[in-house]
C-alpha positions as CSV (number, residue, x, y, z in Angstrom):
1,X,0.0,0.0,0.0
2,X,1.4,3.2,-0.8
3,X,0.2,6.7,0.5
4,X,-1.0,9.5,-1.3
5,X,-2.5,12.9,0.2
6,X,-4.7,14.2,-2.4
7,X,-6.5,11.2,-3.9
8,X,-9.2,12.3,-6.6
9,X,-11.9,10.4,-8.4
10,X,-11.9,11.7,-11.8
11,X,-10.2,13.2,-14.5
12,X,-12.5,15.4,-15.9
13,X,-12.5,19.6,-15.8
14,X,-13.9,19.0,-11.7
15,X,-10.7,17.1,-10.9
16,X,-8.4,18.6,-13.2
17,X,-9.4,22.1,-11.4
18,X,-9.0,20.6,-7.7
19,X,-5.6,19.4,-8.5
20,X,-4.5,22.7,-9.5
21,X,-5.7,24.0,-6.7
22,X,-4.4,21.7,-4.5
23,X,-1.1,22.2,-5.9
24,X,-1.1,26.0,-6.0
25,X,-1.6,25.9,-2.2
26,X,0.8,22.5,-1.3
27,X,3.6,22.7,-3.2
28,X,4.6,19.5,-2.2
29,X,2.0,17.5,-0.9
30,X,1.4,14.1,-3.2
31,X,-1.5,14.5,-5.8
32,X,-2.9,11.4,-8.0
33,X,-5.9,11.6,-10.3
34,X,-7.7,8.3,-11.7
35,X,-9.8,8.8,-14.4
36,X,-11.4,5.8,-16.6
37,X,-10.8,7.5,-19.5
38,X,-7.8,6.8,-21.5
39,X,-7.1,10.8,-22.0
40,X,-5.5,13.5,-20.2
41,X,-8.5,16.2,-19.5
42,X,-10.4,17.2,-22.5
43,X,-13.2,19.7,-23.3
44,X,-15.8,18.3,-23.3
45,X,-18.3,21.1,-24.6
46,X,-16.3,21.5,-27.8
47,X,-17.0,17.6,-29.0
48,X,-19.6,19.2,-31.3
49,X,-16.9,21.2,-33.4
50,X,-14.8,18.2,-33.6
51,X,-18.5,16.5,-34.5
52,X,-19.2,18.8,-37.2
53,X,-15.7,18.9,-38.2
54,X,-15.0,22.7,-37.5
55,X,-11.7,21.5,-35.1
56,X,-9.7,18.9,-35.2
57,X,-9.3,16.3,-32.4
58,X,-6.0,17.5,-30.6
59,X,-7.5,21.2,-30.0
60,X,-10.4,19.1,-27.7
61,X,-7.4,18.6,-25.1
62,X,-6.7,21.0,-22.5
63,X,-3.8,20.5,-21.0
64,X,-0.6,19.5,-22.4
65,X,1.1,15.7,-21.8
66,X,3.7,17.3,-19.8
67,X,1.5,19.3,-17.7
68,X,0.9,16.6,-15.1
69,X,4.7,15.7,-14.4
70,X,5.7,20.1,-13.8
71,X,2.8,20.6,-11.7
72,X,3.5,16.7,-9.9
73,X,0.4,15.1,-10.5
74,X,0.4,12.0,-11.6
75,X,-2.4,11.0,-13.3
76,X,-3.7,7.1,-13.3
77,X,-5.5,7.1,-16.8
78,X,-7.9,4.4,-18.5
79,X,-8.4,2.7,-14.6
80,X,-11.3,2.8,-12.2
81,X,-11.8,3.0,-8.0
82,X,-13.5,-0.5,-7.3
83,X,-13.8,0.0,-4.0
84,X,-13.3,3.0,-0.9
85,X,-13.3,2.4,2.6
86,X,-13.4,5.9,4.2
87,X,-13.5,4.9,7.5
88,X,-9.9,3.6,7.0
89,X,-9.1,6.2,4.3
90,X,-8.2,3.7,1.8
91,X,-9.2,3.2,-2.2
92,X,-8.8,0.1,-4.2
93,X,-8.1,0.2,-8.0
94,X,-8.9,-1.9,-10.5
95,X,-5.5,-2.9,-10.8
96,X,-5.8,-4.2,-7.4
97,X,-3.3,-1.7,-6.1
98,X,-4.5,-0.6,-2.6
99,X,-3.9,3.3,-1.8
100,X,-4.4,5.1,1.1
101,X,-5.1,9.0,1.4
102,X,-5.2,11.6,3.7
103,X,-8.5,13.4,1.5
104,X,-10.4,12.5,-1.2
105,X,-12.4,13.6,-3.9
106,X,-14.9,12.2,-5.6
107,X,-15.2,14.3,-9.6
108,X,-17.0,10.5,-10.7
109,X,-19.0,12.8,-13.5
110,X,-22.0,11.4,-15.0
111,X,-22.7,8.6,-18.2
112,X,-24.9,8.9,-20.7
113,X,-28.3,6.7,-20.6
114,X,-28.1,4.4,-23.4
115,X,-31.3,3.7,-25.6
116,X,-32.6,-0.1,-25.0
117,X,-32.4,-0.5,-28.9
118,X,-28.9,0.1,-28.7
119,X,-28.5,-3.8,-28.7
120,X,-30.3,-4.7,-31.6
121,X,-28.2,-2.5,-33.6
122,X,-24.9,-1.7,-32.1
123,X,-23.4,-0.2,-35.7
124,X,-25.4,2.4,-35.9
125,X,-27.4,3.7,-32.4
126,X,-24.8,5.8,-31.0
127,X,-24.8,8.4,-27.6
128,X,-22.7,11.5,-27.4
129,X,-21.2,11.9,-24.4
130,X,-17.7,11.3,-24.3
131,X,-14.7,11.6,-26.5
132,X,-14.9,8.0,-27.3
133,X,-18.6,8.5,-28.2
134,X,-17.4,11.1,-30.5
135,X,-14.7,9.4,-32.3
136,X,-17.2,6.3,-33.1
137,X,-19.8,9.1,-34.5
138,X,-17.0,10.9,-36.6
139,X,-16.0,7.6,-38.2
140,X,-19.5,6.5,-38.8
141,X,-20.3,10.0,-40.2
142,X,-17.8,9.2,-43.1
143,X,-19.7,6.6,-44.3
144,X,-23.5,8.1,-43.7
145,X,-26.0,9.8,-45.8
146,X,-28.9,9.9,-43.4
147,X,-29.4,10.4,-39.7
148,X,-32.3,10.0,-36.8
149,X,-31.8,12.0,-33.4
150,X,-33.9,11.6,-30.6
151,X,-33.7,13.4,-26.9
152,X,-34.4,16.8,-26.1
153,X,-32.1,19.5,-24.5
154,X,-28.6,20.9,-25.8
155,X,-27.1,16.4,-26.7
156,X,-30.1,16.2,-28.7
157,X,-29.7,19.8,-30.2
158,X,-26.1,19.5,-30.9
159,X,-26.7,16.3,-32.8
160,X,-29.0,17.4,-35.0
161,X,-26.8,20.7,-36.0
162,X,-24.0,18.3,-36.3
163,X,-25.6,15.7,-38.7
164,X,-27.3,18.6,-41.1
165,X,-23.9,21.0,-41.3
166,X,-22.2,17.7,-42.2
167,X,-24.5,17.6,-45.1
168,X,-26.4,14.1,-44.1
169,X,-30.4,13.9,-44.0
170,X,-31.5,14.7,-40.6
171,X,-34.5,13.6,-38.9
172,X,-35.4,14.7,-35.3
173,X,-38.1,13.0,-33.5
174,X,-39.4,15.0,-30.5
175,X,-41.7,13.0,-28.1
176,X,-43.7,16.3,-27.0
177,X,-45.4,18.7,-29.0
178,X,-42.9,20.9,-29.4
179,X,-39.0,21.1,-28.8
180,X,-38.0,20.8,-24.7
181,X,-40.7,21.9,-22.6
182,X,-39.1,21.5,-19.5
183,X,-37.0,24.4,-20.5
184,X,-39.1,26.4,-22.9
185,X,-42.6,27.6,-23.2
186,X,-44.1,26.7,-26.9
187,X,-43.5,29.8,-28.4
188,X,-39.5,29.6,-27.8
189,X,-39.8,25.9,-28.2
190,X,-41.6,26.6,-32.0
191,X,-38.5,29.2,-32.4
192,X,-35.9,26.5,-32.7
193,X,-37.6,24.3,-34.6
194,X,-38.2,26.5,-37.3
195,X,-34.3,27.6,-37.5
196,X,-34.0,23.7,-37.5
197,X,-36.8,23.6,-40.1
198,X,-35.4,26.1,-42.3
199,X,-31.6,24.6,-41.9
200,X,-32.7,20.9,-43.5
201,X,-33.5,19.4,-40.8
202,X,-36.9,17.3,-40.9
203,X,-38.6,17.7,-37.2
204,X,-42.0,15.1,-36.1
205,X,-43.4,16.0,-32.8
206,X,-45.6,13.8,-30.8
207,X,-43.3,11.0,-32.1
208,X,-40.7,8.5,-31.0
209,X,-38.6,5.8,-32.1
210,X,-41.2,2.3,-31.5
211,X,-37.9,-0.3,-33.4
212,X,-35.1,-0.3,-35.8
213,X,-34.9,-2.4,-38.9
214,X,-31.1,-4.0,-39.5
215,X,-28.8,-7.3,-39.1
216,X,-26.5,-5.2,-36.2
217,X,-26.6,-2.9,-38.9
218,X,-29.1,0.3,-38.8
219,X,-30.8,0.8,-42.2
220,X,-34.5,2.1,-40.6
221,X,-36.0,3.4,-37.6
222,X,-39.3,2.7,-36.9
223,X,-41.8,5.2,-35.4
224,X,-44.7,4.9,-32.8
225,X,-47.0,6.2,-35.5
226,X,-46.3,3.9,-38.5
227,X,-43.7,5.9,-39.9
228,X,-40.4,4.0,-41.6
229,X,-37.0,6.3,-41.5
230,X,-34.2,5.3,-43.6
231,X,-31.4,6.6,-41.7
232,X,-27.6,4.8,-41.2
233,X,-27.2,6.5,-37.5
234,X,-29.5,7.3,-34.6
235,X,-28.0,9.4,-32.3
236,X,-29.5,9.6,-28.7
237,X,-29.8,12.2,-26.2
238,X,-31.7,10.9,-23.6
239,X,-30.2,12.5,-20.5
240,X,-27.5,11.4,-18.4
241,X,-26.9,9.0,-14.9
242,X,-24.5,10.4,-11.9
243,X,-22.2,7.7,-11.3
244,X,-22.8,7.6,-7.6
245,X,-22.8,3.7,-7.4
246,X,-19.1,4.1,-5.6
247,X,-19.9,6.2,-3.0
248,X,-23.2,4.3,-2.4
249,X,-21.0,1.4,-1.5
250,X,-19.0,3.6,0.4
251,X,-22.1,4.3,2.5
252,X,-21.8,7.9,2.0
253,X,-24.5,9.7,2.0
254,X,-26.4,9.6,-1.7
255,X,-29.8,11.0,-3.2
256,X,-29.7,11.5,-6.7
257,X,-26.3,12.5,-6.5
258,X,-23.6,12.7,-3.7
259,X,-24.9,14.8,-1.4
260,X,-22.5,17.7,-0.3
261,X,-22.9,21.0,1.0
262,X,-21.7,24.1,0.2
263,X,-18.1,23.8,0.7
264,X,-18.7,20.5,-1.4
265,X,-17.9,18.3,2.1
266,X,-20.0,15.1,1.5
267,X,-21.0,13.2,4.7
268,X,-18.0,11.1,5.4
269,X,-14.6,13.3,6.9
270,X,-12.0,14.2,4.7
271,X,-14.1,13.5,1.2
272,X,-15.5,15.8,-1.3
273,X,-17.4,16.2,-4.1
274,X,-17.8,17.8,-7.5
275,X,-19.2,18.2,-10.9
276,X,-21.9,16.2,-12.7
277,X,-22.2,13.7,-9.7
278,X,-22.4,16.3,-6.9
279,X,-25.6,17.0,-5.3
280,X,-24.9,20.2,-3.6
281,X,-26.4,23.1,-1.3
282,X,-27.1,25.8,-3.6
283,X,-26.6,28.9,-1.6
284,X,-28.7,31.0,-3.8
285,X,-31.8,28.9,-4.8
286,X,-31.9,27.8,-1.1
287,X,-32.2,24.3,-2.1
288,X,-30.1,21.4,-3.2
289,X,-29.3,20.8,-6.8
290,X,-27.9,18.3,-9.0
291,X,-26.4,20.5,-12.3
292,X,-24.3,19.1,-15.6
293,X,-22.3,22.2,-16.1
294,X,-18.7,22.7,-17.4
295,X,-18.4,26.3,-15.7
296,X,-19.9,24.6,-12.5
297,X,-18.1,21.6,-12.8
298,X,-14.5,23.4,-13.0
299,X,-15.6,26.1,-10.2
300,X,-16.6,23.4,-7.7
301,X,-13.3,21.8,-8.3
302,X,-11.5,24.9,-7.1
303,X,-13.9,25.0,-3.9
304,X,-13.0,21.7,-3.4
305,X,-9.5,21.8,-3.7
306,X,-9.2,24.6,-1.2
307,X,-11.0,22.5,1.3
308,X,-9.1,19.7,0.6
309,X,-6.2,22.2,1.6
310,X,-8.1,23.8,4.8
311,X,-9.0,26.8,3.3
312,X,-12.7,26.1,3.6
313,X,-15.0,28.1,1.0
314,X,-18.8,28.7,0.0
315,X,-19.5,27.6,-3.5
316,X,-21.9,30.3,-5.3
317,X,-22.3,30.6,-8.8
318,X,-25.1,31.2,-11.0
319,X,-25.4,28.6,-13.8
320,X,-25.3,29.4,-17.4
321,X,-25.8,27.1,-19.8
322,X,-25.6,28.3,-23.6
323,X,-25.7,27.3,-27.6
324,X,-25.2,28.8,-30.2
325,X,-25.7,27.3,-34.3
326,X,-27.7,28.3,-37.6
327,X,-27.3,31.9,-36.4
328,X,-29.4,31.3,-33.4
329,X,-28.9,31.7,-30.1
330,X,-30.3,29.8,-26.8
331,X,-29.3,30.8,-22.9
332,X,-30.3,29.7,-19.8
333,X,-29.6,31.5,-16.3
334,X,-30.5,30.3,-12.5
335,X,-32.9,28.7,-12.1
336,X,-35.5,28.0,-14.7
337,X,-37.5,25.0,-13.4
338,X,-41.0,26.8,-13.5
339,X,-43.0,25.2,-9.8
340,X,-46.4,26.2,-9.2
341,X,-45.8,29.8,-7.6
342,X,-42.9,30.7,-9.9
343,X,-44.4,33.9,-11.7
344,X,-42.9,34.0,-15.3
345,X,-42.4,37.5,-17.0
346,X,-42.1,37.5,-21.1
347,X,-40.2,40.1,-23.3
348,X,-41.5,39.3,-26.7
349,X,-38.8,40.9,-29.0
350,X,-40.1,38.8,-32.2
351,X,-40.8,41.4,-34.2
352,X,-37.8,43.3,-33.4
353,X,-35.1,41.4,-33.2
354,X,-36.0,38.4,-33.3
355,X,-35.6,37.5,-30.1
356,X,-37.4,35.9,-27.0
357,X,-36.5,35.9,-23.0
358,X,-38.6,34.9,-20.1
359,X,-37.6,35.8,-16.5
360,X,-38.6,33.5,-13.8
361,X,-39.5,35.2,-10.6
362,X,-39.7,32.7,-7.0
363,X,-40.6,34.7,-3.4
364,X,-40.5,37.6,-5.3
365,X,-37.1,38.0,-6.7
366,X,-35.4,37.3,-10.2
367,X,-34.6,33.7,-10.0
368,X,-33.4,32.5,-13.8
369,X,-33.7,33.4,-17.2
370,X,-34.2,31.6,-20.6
371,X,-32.9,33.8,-23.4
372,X,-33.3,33.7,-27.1
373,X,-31.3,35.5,-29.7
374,X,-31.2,38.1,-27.0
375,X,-26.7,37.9,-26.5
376,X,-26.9,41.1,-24.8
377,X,-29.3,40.1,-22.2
378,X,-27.3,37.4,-20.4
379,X,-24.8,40.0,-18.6
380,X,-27.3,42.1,-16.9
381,X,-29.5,39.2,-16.3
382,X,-27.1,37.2,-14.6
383,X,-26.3,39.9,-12.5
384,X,-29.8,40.6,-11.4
385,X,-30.2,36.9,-10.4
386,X,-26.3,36.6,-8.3
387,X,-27.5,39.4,-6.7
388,X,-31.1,38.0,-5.6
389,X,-33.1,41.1,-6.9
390,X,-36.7,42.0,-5.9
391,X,-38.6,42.6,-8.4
392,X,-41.9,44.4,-6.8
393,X,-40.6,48.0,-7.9
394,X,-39.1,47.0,-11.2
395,X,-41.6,44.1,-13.1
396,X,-43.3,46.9,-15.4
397,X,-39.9,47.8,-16.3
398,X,-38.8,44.3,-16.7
399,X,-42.2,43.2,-18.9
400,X,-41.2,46.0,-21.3
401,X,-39.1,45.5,-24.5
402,X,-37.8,48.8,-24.3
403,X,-36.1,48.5,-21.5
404,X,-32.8,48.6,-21.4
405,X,-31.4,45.9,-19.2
406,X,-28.5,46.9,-18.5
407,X,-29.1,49.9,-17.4
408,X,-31.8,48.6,-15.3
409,X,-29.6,46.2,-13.8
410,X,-26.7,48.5,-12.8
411,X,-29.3,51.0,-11.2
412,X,-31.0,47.7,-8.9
413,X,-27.1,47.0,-8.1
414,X,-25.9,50.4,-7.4
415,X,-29.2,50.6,-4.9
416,X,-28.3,47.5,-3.2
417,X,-24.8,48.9,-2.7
């Protein structure tokens, strides 16, 4: 058994950021990443360029080969934690090499959830999640002229952009009656679709794959109403799974993801947690959340790390989550999960410039934004929700298009100050 200070679960942009911060703060104290990926840390919000073939491969990675040897961090790739014992602070790899730590933390990330047609035809149904995801879909695009997407949000999104910029027939089939109501309303929803619409790409609602026709090969997919897609890939977006099953084990404490606070302490001494598998306190929703965001992801990393070093440290951030393709842009701030008493204000900008935000108001102050072709918006609005604004002098102002927001926003902060 060797001993190692620093032990962290995860090579991803949450435990590629707590290492650095470990290290900026403990110059010498021993640091060791495992990650089951075979890669040093890679972006992993840029796979759609290398997707559509805007960027090659190599600019996906991050951080240079030689940047875990100057900054003494070794790094344990393609392997996997089978087992942790915190009571005795120890970790067992999948090598069967036995290590035991001083603090830990667990960056496990999330998988994607794999369609259960996937296999009936495993050259063709593909997810895209990962790098190695990616590099199957690239290869498989060479050889494609028409493709099936399925699964709402920004995975679903990107693959459809993907397959119609790299010129193959595109069909998206979108289970509710209009694109991702849990996020939009159906005027912002209808929005997107008709930039997808106009860009190539044929869009059924109210429809979703029922089988697929193929010898382990995909030639058709099969719809619930009758219909019969030719198509050579189906790529799925279904949403993704915290791997928690580790720290379950561990008997630390789990919900839908590890539960930590908001210094990202979980419930067993001397272990954190961050990024897509972290359940934490959300300091300004007042409530716990379980977010898949890169900004988040790196930011709790950093929090982490400095408790990991004993400078303990509130995590508070505002999520953003943003695409942008076909000329179109789509936003998301705070919180934006609409619950019975959340009061919803619209700025219709359609006919102006085209653009579309709703504000999401909860106990009376500016919660989250959705934001449509609306770029400007985001700065002022984000600012409005970090700083918790009330809204009960300011919602005529807020309701109208010709506000400036901006403006409005650094007058509600200057008063606050």
């Amino acid at each position: 058994m060797r001993n190692i200070k620093y032990l962290i679960i995860g090579g991803g942009i949450a435990g590629t950021s707590a290492a650095e911060t470990i290290r900026q703060n403990d110059p010498q104290g021993s640091i060791a990443i495992v990650s089951d990926e075979p890669h040093r840390l890679y972006s992993r919000i840029s796979l759609m360029n290398y997707l559509k073939g805007t960027a090659p491969k190599e600019n996906l990675f991050l951080r240079k080969p030689e940047f875990y040897k100057e900054n003494k961090i070794e790094l344990i790739d393609g392997a996997s934690v089978k087992s942790i014992a915190p009571d005795k602070k120890t970790a067992i790899l999948s090598s069967g090499e036995e290590i035991q730590y001083e603090k830990l933390l667990l960056a496990t990330g999330a998988k994607a959830r794999i369609h259960p047609l996937c296999v009936k035809c495993p050259d063709g149904i593909y997810n895209f999640w990962t790098l190695e995801d990616t590099d199957k879909l690239v290869k498989k695009i060479g050889k494609a002229k028409s493709a099936v997407v399925v699964g709402g949000g920004f995975v679903g999104l990107e693959l459809a952009v993907s397959f119609a910029e790299r010129k193959l027939e595109t069909t998206y089939l979108i289970r509710e009656p209009y694109f991702w109501p849990a996020a939009l309303d159906q005027a912002s929803g209808e929005m997107i679709q008709k930039v997808l619409t106009e860009n190539g790409i044929h869009i059924y609602t109210n429809e979703e794959v029922a089988d697929v026709e193929g010898d382990g090969k995909l030639e058709v997919v099969l719809t619930k109403s009758g219909k019969k897609i030719p198509a050579d890939i189906l790529g799925v977006g279904i949403g993704t799974v915290p791997n928690i099953e580790l720290t379950k084990d561990a008997g630390i404490k789990t919900n839908r993801g590890i539960v930590a606070n908001e210094y990202m302490e979980t419930s067993a001494p001397d272990v954190w947690a961050a990024g897509d598998a972290a359940e934490f306190y959300d300091v300004i929703a007042k409530k716990s959340n379980l977010l898949g965001n890169w900004a988040f992801s790196r930011e709790q990393g950093k929090i982490a790390g400095l408790g990991m070093v004993g400078k303990k440290t509130v995590f508070k951030m505002v999520p953003c989550n943003s695409l942008s393709f076909f000329k179109c842009y789509i936003g998301f701030i705070g919180n934006t999960v609409a619950l019975p008493d959340t009061q919803i204000i619209t700025r219709d900008l359609r006919n102006k410039q085209g653009g579309y935000i709703r504000i999401f108001i909860n106990d009376g102050r500016i919660s989250g934004a959705s934001i449509l072709n609306c770029l400007p918006a985001c700065m002022p609005l984000t600012k409005l929700v970090q700083a918790e604004a009330g809204i009960d002098e300011i919602r005529d102002r807020l309701a109208d298009p010709a506000t400036d927001l901006a403006k409005l926003s650094a007058e509600i902060l200057q008063a606050k100050n």
